[in-house]
N, C-alpha and C positions, 0 to 999 in steps of 0.2 A: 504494500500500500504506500501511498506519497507518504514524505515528512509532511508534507506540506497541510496537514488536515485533511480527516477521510470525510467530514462532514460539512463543508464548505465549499460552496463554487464559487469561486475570483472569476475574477473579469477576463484574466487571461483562457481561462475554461470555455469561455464562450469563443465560438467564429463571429468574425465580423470582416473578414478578408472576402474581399470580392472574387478578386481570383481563387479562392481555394472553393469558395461556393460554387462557381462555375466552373471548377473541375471537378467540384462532387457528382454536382446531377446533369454535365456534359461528356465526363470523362469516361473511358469503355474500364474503368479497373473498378469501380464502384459497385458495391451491391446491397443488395435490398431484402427487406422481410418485414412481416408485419405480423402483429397482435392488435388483431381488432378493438378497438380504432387507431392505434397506432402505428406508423408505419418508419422503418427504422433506414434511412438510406446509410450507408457507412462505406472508410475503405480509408489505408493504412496509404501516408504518406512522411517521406524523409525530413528526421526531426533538427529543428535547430537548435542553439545553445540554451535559449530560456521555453522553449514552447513548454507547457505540458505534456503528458501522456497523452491524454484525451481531451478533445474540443468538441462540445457540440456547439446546435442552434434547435430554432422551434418554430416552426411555422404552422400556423394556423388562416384557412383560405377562409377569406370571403364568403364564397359561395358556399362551406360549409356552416357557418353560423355569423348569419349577419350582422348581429348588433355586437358593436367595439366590446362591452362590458362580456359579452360570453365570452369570447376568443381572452381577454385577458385573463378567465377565472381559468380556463385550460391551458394555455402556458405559465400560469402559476402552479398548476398541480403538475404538470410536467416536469417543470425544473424543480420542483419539488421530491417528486418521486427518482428524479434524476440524481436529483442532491442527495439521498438516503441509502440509494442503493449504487453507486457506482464504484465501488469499492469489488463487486463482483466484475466489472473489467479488469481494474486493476492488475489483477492477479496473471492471468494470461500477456498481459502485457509487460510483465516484467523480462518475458524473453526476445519482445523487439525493442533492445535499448536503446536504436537508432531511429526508428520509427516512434510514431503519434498516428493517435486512433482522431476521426473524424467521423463523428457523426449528426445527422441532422434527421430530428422526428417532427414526424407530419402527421397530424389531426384527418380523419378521415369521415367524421361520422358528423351528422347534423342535430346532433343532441346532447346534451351535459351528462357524465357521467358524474359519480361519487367522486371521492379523491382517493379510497380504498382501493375502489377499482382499477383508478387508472394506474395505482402505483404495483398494482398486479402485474398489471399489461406490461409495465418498464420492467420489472422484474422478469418478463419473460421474455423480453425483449435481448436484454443486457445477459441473459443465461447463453441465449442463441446465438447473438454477437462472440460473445468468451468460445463456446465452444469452437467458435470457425475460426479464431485467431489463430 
């Protein structure tokens, strides 16, 4: 697990790199899985001096729930469930020590779930992920 707190996402944890977004969901090395409703794009790129292990992001479309206030109650429980459990990548990632994991979860459904539920979904999200690394 990081020194750096198992239980904290910084800033640096997050993508916000344009380029690294468009070679997520541009690029042919990227791959995909989902746990209803969430859908997991990821894919293992060359790490620099301070990057983290792991970057996500969180999108939530429009056209699945339209008003501003739902879309932020689900990238709350998102980064939420992200922040609790990502400690289960960790572990497989300690053998790409040159590598950083990238991932980006996308909302799929046009409904609220629990915050229970959704941190199930991450949970089997991030099992699925670990095993492929």
């Amino acid at each position: 697990m990081p020194a750096s707190g198992t239980l904290t996402l910084s800033k640096e944890e997050r993508t916000c790199s344009k380029k690294l977004i468009e070679q997520l969901f541009n690029g042919g090395t990227a791959r995909s899985m989902s746990s209803f409703p969430l859908r997991a794009v990821y894919m293992l790129i060359p790490r620099t001096d301070n990057m983290p292990q792991a970057q996500m992001m969180i999108s939530v479309p429009k056209r699945c729930l339209k008003h501003a206030v739902d879309r932020n109650r689900v990238k709350r429980q998102v980064r939420e469930a992200y922040r609790k459990n990502k400690a289960i990548i960790f572990g497989p990632m300690e053998s790409h020590e040159k590598e950083g994991l990238v991932v980006a979860f996308i909302w799929m459904e046009n409904r609220l779930h629990d915050s229970q539920s959704v941190e199930q979904h991450m949970m089997d999200l991030l099992r699925h992920i670990s095993e492929r690394l």
